[in-house]
C-alpha positions in Angstrom: 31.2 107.8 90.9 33.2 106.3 88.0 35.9 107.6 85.3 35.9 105.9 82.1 38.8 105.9 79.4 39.7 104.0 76.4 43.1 103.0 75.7 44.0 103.3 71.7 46.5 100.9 69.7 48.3 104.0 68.6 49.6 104.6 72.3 53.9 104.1 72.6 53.2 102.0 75.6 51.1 99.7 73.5 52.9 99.4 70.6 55.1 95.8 70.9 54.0 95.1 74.0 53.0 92.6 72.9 53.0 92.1 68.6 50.1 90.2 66.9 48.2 90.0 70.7 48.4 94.1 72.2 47.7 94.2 76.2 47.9 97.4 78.0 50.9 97.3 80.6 50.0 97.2 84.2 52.2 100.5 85.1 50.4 102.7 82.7 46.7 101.1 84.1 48.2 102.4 87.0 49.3 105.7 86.3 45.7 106.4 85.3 44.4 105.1 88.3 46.4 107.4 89.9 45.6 110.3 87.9 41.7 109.7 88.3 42.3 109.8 91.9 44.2 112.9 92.4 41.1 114.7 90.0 38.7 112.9 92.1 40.4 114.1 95.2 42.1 116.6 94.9 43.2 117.5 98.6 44.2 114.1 99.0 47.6 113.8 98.9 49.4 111.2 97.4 47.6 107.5 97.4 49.0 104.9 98.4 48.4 101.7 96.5 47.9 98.0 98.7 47.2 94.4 97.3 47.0 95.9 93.8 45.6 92.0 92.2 45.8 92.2 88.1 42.8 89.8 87.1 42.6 89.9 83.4 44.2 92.1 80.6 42.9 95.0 79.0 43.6 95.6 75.3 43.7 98.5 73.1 40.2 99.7 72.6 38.3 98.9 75.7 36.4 101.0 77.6 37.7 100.6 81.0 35.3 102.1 84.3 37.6 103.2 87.4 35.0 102.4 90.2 35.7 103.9 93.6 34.7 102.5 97.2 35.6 105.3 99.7 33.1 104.8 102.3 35.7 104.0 104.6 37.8 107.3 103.4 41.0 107.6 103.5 41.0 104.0 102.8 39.0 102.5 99.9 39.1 100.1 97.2 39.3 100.7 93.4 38.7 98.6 90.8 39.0 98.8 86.9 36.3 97.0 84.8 35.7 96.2 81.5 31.9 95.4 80.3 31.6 94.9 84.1 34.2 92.2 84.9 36.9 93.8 87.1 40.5 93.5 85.2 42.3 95.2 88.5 41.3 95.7 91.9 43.6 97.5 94.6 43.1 98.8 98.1 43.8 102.7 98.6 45.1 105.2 101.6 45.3 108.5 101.0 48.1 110.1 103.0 45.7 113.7 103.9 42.2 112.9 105.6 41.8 116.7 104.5 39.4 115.8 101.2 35.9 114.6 101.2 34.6 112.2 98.6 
C-alpha cells in the first residue's frame, strides 16, 4: 500500500527555503511520513524513525509515493519516491505490536 501527496509552492515551509531554487525541507517530508503512518496504523503507537538517509530533494509540485515495507512489522522500512526514484528512505519501529498492517 502507498500514500501519495503533492507539495505546493504556496506552502510557508516552502516559501524561501530556498529563493529562485524551492526544495521541500526534510522535517516537514517527515512530519508527513509520520502522519501517513499513524492513518495507516492507527493502533501503532508512536514510530520511531532509524537511519532516516535523504537521497535527493523534492520540490514544490512533485507527486511524492510513501511506500511501506512492514513484513517484518513492527519494524519496516519506508521510502518516499518521486517518478519512482526514492528521495528518502528510513527504517521504522512502532512502539505497540497491537496493529496489523
Amino acid at each position: 500500500m502507498s500514500d501519495q501527496f503533492t507539495v505546493t509552492a504556496e506552502l510557508p515551509c516552502v516559501q524561501g527555503h530556498f529563493p529562485d531554487s524551492p526544495i521541500v525541507p526534510g522535517a516537514y517530508l517527515l512530519s508527513l511520513v509520520h502522519q501517513a503512518f499513524e492513518r495507516r496504523y492507527p493502533s501503532g503507537g508512536m514510530p520511531q524513525f532509524s537511519k532516516v538517509k535523504f537521497l535527493g530533494a523534492v520540490t514544490p509540485g512533485d507527486t511524492v509515493s510513501i511506500q511501506w515495507e512492514d513484513a517484518r512489522w513492527p519494524k519496516g522500512k519506508v521510502q518516499l519516491q518521486v517518478a519512482g526514484e526514492c528521495r528518502l528512505s528510513a527504517n521504522f519501529t512502532a512502539t505497540s505490536a497491537d496493529s496489523e498492517s
